[in-house]
C-alpha positions as CSV (number, residue, x, y, z in Angstrom):
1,X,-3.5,39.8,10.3
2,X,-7.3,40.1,10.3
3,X,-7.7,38.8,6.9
4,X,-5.2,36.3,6.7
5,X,-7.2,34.3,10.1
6,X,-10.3,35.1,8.3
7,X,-9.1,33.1,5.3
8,X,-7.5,30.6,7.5
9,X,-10.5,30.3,9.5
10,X,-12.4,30.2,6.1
11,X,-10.6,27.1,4.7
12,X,-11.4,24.7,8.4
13,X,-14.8,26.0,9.6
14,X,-17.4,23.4,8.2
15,X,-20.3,25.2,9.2
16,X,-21.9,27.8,6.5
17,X,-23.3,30.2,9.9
18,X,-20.6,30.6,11.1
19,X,-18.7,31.2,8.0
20,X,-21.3,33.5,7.1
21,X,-20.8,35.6,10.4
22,X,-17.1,36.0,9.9
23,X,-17.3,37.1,6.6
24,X,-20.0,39.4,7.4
25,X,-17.8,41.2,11.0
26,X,-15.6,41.2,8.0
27,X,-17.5,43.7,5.6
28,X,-18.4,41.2,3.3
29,X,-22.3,41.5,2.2
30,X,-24.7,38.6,1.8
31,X,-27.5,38.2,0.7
32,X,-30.1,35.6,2.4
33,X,-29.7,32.4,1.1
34,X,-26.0,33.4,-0.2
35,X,-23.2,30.5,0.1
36,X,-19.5,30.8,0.7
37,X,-18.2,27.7,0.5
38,X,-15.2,26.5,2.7
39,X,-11.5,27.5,1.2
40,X,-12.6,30.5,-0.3
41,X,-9.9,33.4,-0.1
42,X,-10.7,36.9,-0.2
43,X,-7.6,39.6,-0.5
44,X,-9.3,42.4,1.5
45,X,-11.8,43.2,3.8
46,X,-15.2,44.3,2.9
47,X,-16.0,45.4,-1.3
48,X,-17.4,42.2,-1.6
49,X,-21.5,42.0,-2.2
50,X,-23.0,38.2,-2.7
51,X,-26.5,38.3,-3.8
52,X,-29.6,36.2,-2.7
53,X,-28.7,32.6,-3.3
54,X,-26.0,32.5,-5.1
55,X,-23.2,30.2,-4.6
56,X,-19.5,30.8,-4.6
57,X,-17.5,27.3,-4.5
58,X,-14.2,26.2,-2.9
59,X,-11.0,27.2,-3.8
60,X,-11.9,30.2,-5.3
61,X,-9.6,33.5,-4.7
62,X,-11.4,37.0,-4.8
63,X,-9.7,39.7,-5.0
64,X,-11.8,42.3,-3.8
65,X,-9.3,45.3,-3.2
66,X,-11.6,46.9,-5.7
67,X,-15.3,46.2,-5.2
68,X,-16.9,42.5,-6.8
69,X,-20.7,42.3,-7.1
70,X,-22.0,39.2,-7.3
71,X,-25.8,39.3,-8.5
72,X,-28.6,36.5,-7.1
73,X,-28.6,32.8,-8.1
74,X,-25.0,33.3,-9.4
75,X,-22.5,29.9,-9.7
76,X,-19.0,29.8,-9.3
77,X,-18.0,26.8,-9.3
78,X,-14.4,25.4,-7.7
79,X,-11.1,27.0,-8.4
80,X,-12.3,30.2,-10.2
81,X,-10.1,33.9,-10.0
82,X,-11.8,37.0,-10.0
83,X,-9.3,39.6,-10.1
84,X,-9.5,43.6,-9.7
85,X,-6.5,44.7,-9.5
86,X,-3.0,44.0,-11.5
87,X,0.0,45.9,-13.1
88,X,0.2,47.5,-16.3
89,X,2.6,45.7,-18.2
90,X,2.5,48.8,-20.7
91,X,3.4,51.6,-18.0
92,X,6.9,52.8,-17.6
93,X,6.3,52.3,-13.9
94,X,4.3,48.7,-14.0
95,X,1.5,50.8,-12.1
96,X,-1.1,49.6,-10.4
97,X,-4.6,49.5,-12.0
98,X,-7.5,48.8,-10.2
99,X,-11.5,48.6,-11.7
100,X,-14.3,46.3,-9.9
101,X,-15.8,43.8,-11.3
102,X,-19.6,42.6,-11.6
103,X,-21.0,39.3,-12.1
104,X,-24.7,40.2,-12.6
105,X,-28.1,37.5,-12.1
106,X,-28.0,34.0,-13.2
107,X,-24.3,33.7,-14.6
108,X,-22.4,30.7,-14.2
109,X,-18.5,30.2,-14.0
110,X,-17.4,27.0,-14.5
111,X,-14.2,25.5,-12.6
112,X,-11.3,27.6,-13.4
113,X,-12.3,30.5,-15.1
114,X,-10.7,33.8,-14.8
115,X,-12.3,37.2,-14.8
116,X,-9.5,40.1,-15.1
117,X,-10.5,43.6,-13.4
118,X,-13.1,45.7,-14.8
119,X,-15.4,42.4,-16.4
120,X,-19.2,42.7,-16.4
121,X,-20.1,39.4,-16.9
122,X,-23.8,40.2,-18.1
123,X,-27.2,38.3,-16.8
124,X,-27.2,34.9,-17.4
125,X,-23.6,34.6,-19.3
126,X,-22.1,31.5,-18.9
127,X,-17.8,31.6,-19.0
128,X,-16.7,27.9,-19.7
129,X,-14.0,26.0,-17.6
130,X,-10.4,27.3,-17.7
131,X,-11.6,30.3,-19.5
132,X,-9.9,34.1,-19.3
133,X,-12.1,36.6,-19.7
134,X,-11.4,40.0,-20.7
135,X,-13.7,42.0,-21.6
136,X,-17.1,42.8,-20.8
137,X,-19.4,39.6,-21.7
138,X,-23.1,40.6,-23.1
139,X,-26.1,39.1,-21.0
140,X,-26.8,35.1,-22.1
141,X,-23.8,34.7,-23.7
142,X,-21.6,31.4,-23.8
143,X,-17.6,32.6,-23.9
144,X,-14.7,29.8,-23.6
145,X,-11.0,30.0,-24.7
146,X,-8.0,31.8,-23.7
147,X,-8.8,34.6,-24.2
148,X,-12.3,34.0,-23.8
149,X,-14.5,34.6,-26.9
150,X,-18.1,33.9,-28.0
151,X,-18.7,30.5,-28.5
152,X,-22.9,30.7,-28.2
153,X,-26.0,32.0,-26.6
154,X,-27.9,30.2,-23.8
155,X,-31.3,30.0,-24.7
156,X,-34.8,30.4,-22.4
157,X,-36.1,32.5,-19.4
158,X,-34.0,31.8,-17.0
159,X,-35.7,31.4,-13.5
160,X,-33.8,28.8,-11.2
161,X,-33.0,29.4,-7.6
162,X,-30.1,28.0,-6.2
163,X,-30.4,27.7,-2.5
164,X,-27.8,25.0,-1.0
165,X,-25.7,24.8,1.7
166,X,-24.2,21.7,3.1
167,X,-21.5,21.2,5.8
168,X,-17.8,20.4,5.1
169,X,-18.4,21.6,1.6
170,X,-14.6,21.6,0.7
């Protein structure tokens, strides 16, 4: 019940403090300057950590019954899954699996993308729109496709801040 008002109250509350508080009486750590946009969904309480400045967009659904860590001056833009848990299709019992996920410094997830339980997307990896990933991506690399695989590097010392917040950021 708790969780499903905190997602409610999630998707209508325009302003980021407040926002911020709930999700934070809910477990959820964040780091100053850390952004959870309106419509965001979580599917537990707490096992979520959002590091300094780093931006997680509408309409995305975590699903943080296993631990996500989201390292500083992260994007995730609109629409993105990050999932920990799921069924194993292979099991004579379709069990349960469950393994956290990590999203470490400076990575960017475009609109849509997928991250399946137990991804490390590495420092400064980029996953491209619509993308499923996986398996672990290395640090500065550029993965697209269903599944995802390589598609580049990203090149440069990366050293951007992003530190926004804006009301009714739907």
């Amino acid at each position: 019940v708790l969780l499903a008002a905190l997602n409610t109250y999630n998707r209508w509350m325009p302003s980021g403090r407040l926002r911020r508080l709930a999700l934070r009486l809910a477990g959820v750590r964040l780091a100053p300057g850390a952004v959870v946009h309106q419509g965001v969904r979580l599917m537990a309480r707490g096992r979520l950590s959002v590091g300094e400045g780093s931006v997680v967009n509408r309409g995305t659904l975590i699903d943080n019954r296993s631990p996500v860590d989201i390292g500083r001056h992260v994007s995730i833009a609109h629409d993105c899954r990050i999932y920990t848990t799921g069924h194993d299709h292979q099991a004579p019992d379709f069990g349960i699996r469950t393994a956290p996920v990590v999203v470490e410094d400076h990575a960017v997830l475009y609109a849509g993308a997928v991250l399946m339980p137990g991804v490390t997307v590495g420092r400064g990896a980029v996953v491209l729109p619509f993308s499923v990933v996986t398996g672990d991506v290395p640090p500065m690399a550029v993965v697209g496709g269903v599944p995802a695989v390589p598609r580049g590097t990203r090149t440069g010392e990366l050293n951007y801040r992003l530190d926004y917040d804006y009301w009714f950021a739907t």
